[in-house]
N, C-alpha and C positions, 0 to 999 in steps of 0.2 A: 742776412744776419746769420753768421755760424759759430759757433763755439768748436775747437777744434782741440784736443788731447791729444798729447807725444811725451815719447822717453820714457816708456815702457818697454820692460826688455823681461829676460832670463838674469839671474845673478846668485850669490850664491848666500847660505845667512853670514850676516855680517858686512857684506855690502851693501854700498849706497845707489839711489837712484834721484834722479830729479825730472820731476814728471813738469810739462807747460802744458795752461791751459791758453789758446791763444783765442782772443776775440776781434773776429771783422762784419763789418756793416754796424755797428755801433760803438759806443766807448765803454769799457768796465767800469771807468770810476761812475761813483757810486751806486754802483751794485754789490751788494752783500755775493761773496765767492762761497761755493760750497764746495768741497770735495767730499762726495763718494764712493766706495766700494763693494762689487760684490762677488763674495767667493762663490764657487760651483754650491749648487742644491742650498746656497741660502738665500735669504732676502737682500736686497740692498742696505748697508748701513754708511751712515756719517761718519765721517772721518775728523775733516777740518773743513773751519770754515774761519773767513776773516771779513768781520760786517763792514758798510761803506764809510764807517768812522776807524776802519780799521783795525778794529777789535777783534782779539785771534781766539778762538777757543779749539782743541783738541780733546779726541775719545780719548779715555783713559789710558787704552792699550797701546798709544803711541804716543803719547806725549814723551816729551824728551828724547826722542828716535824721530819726530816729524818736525817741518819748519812749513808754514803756510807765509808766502812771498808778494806783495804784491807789486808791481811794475808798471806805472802807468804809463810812462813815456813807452816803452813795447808792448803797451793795452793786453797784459799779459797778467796771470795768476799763477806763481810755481809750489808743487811741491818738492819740498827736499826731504829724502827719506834716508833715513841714515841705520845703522845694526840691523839691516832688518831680516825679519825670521819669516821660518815656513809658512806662519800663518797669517801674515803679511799678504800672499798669493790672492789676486782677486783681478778684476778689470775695473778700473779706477775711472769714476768720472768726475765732472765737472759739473757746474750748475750756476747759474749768476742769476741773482733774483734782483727785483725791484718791486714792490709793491705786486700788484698783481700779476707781474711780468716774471715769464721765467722762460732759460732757454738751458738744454743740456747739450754736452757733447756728444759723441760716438761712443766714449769710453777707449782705452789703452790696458794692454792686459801688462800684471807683472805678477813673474813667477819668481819665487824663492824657494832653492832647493839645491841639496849637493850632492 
């Protein structure tokens, strides 16, 4: 069972990214997808998340800049991150919960800066 994050990079503000969360040894649907982030010397925080009825909600500070995707036939969860600014910069993870079940990725780092 792994949860795996990619398509993290360097970019610069105003560029886009699209981060995959990919899942093997199990299936995502229905599992509520989290995404997480966390910058240097802060705590982790929520990002996006899309529950197993598909239900999308976003932080404040990116709404309308983020799209949370889900794909089941590629047992996959994407983020698309679109204008995005300095304070964007963090290692983004992942998270797929079910009831008591929870599995996180490694995390994918992305920097924004010019």
């Amino acid at each position: 069972v792994q949860l795996v994050e990619s398509g993290g990079g360097s970019v610069q503000p105003g560029e886009s990214l699209r981060l995959s969360c990919e899942a093997s040894g199990f299936s995502l649907n229905g599992y509520g997808i989290i995404w997480h982030r966390q910058a240097p010397g802060m705590p982790r925080d929520w990002v996006a998340s899309i529950g197993g009825t598909n239900l999308k909600k976003y932080q404040d500070s990116v709404k309308d800049r983020y799209t949370i995707i889900r794909d089941n036939a590629k047992n996959a969860v994407f983020l698309q991150m679109n204008n995005l600014k300095p304070e964007d910069t963090a290692v983004y993870y992942c998270e797929a919960t079910r009831l008591r079940t929870s599995y996180w990725g490694q995390g994918t780092q992305v920097t924004v800066s010019s």
